[in-house]
Backbone as numpy.savetxt, mean C-alpha at the origin, in Angstrom:
# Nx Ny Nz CAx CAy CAz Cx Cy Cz
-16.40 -1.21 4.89 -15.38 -0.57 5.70 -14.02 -0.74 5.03
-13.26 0.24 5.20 -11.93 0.30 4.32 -10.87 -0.58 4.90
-9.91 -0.99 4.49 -8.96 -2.00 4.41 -7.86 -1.30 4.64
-7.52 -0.64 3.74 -6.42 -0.19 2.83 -6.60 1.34 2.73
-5.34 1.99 2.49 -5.27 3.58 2.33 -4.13 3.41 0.91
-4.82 3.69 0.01 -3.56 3.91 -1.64 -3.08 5.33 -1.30
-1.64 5.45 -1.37 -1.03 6.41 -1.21 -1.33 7.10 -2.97
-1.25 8.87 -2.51 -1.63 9.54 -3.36 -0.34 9.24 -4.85
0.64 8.33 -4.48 1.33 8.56 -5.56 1.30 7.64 -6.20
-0.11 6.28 -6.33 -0.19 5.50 -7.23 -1.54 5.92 -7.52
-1.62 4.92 -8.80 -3.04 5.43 -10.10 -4.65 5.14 -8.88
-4.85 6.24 -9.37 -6.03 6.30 -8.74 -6.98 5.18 -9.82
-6.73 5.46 -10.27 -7.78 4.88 -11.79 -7.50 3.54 -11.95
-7.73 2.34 -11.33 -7.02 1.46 -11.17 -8.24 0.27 -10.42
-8.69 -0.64 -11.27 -9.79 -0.95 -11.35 -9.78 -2.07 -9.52
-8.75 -2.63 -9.31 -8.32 -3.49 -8.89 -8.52 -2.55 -7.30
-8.53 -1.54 -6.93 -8.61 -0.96 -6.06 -9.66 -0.05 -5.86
-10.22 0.07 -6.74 -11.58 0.62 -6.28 -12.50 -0.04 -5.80
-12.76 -0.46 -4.79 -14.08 -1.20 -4.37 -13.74 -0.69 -2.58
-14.80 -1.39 -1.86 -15.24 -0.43 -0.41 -13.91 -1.01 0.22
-13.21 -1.93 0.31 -12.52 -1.95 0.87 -10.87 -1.11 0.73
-11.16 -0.48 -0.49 -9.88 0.88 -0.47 -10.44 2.19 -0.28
-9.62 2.83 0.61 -9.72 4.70 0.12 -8.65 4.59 -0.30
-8.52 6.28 -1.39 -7.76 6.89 -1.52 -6.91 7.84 -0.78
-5.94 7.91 -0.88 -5.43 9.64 0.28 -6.52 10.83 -0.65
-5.85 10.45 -1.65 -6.65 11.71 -2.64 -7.63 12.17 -2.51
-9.19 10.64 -1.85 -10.48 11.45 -1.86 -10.54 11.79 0.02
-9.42 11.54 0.68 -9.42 12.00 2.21 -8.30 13.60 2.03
-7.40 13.69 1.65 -6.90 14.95 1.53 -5.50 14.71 0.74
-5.21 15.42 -0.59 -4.43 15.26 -1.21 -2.73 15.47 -0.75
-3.26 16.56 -0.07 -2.15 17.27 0.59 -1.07 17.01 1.66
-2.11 15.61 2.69 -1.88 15.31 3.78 -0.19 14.64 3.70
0.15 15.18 4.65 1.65 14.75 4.87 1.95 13.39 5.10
3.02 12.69 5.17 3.76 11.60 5.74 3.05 11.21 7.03
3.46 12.00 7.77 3.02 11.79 9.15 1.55 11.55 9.39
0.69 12.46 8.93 -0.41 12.43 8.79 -1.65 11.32 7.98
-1.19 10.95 7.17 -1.05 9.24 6.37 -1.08 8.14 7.36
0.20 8.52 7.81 0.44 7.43 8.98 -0.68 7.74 10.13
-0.40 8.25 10.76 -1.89 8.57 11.76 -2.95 8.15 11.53
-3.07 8.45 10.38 -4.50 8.14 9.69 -5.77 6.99 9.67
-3.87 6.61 8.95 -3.97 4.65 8.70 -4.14 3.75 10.11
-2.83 4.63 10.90 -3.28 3.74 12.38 -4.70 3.93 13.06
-5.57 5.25 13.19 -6.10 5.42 13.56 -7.27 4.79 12.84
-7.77 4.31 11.66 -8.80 3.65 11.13 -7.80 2.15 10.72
-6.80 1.73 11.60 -6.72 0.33 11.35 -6.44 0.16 10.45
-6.15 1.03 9.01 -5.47 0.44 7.09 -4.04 0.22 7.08
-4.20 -0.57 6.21 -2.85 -0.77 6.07 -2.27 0.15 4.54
-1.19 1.17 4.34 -0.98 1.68 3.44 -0.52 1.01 2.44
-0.73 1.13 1.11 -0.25 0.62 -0.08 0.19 2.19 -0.64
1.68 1.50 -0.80 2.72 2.82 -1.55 3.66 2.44 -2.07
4.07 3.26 -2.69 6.02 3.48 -3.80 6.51 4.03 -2.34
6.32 4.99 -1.67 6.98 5.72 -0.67 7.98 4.63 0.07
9.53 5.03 -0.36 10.21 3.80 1.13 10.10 4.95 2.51
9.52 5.87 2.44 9.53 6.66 4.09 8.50 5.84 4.66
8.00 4.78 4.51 6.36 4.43 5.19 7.29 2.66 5.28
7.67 2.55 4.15 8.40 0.99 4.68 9.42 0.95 5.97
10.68 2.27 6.02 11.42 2.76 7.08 10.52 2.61 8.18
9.90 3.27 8.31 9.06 3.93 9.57 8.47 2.70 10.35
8.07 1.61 9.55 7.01 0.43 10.01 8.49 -0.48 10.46
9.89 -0.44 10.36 10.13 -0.91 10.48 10.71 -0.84 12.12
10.85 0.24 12.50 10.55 0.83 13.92 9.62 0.82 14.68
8.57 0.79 14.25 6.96 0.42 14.62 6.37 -0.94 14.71
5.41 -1.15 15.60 4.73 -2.06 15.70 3.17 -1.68 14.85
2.54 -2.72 14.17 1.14 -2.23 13.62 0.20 -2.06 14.81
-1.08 -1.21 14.36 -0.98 -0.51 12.83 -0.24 0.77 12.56
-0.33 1.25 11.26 -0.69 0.58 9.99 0.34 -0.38 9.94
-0.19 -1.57 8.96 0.42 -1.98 7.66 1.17 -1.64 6.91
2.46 -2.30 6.33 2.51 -1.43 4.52 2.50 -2.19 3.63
2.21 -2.22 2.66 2.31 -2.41 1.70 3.38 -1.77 0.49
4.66 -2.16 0.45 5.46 -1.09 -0.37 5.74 -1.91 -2.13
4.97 -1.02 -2.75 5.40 -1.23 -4.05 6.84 -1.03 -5.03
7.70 -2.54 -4.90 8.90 -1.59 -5.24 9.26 -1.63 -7.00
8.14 -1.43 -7.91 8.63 -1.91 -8.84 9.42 0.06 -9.85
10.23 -0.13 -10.31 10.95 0.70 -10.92 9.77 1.34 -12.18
10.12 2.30 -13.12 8.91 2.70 -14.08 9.30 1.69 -15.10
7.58 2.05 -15.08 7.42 0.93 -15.96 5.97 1.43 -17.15
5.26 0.97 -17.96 4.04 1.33 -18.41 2.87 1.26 -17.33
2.31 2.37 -17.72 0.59 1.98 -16.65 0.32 0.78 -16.76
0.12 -0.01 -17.75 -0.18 -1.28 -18.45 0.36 -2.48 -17.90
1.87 -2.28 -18.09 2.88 -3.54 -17.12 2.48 -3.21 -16.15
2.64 -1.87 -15.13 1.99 -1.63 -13.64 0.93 -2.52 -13.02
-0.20 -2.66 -13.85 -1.51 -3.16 -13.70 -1.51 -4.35 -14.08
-0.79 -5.14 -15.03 -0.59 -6.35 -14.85 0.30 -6.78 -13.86
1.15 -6.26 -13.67 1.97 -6.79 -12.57 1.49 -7.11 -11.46
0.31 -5.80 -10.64 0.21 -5.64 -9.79 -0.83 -6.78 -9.70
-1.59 -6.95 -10.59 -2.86 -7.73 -11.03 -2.39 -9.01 -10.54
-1.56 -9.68 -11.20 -0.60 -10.94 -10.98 -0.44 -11.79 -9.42
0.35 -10.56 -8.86 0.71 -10.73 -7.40 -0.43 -10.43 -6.08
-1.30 -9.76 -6.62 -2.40 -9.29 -5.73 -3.00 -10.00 -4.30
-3.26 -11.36 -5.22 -3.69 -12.35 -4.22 -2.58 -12.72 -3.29
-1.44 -13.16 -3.41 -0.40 -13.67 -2.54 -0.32 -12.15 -1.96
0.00 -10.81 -2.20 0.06 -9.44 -1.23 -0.94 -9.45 0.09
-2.17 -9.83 -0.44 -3.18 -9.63 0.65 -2.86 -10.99 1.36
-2.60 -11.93 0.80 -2.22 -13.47 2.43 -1.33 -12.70 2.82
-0.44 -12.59 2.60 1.08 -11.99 3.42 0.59 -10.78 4.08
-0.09 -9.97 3.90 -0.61 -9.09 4.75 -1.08 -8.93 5.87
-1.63 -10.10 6.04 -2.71 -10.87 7.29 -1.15 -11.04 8.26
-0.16 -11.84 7.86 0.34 -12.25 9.07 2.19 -11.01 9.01
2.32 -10.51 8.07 3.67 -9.86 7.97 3.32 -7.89 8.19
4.15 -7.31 8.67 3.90 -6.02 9.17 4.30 -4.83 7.94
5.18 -5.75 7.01 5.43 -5.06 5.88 5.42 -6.26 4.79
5.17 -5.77 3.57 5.12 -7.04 2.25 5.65 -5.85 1.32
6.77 -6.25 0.74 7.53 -5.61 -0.13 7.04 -6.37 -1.73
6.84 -5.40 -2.52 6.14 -6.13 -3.67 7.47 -5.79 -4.69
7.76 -6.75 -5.20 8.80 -6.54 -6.35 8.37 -6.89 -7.91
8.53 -6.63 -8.72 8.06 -7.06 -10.27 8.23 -8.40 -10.17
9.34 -9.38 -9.44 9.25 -10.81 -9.79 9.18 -11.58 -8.39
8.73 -11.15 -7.55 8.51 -11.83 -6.27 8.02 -10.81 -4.74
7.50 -11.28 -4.18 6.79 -10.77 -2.61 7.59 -11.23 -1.76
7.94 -10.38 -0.54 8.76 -10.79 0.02 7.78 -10.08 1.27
8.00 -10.79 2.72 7.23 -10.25 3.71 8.10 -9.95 4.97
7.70 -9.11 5.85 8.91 -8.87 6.72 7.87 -8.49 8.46
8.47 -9.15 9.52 7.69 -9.20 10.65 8.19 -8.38 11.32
């Protein structure tokens, strides 16, 4: 059962997130709007993982679900991306359990209730 919803605007291809506990937006509908994401996520309980700050805003008005997960790191290589993300992974998912948003930065996690 899924966990997590990866917003369509990070790597699909991304070893670290493929397993049963992620969907994609991509393989549910590429197209699907903001709003519709959100619905989504609340309605099957995921918590979103995204670049999008419209989904960090929004949760911050909201009570869960969803989750977010907001990725804030600036461009960078696919490569640094995936190590980075690789790095912090484990501390993202504790902070997840008890914070309504976890802001991921290139040099630290920060969680917000």
């Amino acid at each position: 059962m899924p966990k997590y919803l990866i917003d369509v605007n990070l790597p699909y291809y991304f070893g670290l997130w493929n397993s049963e506990e992620y969907v994609h937006q991509i393989d549910i509908d590429a197209a699907m709007k903001d709003k519709e994401i959100w619905d989504y996520a609340k309605e099957h309980e995921l918590t979103i993982i995204t670049k999008d700050s419209d989904f960090s805003n929004r949760i911050m008005f909201k009570e869960p679900p969803p989750k977010v997960i907001h990725i804030r790191f600036g461009n960078m290589s696919m490569k640094e991306f995936h190590k980075t993300v690789k790095e912090a992974w484990v501390g993202v998912i504790e902070m997840n359990k008890d914070y309504k948003l976890v802001n991921v930065y290139k040099d630290k996690i920060e969680g917000i209730k």
